[in-house]
VMD Tcl script that draws the C-alpha trace (Angstrom):
set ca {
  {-6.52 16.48 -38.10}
  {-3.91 13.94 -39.10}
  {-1.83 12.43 -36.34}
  {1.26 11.36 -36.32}
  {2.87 7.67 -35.83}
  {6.69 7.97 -34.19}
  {8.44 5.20 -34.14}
  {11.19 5.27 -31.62}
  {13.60 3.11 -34.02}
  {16.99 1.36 -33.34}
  {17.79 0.00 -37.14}
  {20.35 -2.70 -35.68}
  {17.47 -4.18 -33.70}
  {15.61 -6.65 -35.90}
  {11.97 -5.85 -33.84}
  {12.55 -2.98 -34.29}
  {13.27 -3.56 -38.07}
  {9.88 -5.49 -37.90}
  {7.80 -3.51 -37.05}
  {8.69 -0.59 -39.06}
  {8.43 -2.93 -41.77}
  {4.61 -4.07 -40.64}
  {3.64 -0.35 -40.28}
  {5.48 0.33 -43.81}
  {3.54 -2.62 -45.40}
  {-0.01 -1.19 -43.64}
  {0.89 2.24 -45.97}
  {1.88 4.02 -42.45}
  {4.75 5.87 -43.05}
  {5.86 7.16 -39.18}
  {8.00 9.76 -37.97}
  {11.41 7.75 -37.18}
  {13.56 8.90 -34.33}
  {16.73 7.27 -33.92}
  {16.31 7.36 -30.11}
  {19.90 5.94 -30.00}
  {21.21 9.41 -31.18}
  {18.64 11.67 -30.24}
  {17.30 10.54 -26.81}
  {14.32 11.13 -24.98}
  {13.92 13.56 -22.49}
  {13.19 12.81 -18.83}
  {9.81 14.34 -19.67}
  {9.46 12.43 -22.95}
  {10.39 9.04 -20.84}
  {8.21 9.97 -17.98}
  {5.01 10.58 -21.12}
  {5.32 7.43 -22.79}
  {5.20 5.23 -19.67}
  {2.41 6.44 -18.88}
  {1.34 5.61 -22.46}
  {2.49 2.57 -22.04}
  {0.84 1.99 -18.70}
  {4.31 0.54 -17.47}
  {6.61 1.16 -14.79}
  {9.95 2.19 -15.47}
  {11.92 -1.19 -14.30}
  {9.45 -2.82 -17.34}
  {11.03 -0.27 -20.30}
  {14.24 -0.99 -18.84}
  {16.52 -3.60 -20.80}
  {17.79 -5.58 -18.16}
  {20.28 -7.77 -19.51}
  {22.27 -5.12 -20.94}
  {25.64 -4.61 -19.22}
  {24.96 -0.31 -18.89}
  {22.47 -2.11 -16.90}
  {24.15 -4.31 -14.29}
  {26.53 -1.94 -13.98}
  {23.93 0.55 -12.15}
  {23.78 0.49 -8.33}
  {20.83 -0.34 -6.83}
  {19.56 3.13 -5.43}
  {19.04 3.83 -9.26}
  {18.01 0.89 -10.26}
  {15.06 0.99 -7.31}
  {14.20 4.46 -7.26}
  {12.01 5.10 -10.52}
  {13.10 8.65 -11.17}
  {16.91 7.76 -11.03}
  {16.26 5.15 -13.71}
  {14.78 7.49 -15.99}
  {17.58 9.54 -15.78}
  {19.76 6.75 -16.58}
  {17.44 5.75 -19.41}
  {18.09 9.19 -21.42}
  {22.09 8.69 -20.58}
  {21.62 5.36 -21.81}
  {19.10 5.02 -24.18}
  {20.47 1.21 -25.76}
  {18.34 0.71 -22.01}
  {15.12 1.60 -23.08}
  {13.13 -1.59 -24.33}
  {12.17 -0.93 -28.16}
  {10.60 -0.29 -30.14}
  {8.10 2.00 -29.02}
  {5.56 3.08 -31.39}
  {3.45 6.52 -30.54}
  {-0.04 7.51 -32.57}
  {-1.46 10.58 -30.97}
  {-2.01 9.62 -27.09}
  {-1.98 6.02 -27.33}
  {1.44 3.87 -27.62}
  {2.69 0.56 -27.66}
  {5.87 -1.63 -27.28}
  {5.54 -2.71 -30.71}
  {7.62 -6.04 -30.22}
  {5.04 -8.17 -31.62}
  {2.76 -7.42 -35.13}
  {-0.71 -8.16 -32.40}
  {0.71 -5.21 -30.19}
  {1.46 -2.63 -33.00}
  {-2.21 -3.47 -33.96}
  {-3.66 -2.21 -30.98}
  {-3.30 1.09 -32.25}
  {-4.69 0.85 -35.48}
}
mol new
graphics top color blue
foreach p $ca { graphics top sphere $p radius 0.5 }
foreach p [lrange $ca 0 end-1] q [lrange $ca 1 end] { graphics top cylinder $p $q radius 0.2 }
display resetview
């Protein structure tokens, strides 16, 4: 059975730019979704962090100004952040790279390793 790699991709972001590079250069050729116009699903969210093993707050792009603009029940209740995630995706940290049930935050070339 041959699984998949997705790489949730934002082309202006130059990680993200990296590491599909790094995968492209390994001969893995993943799935790209442009999460930016085709976001996740609060489902989909909820799934990879618990790939991820992270809490919301640590997906969550915090510097952004979507982000400072949220009040604080969202921003301290974990399933009001996810919905504001999928409303805002530019939030979610990236990129995220998926193979089967096993993802990382493939920010660095060491992480995006892990799962090969």
């Amino acid at each position: 059975m041959v699984i998949n790699t997705i790489i949730w991709h934002n082309p202006k972001c130059s990680k993200s730019r990296q590491a599909l590079s790094h995968l492209n250069q390994k001969n893995i050729t993943p799935v790209i979704r442009l999460y930016l116009e085709n976001p996740p699903t609060t489902s989909e969210l909820e799934k990879v962090l618990l790939l991820l093993n992270l809490r919301v707050l640590e997906l969550t792009r915090t510097k952004e100004l979507e982000f400072k603009a949220l009040p604080s029940n969202i921003i301290n209740d974990d399933s009001l952040l996810i919905k504001a995630l999928t409303q805002y995706p530019k939030l979610i940290e990236r990129p995220i790279i998926i193979k089967g049930e096993r993802a990382v935050l493939g920010r660095t070339t060491s992480k995006i390793e892990e799962l090969f």
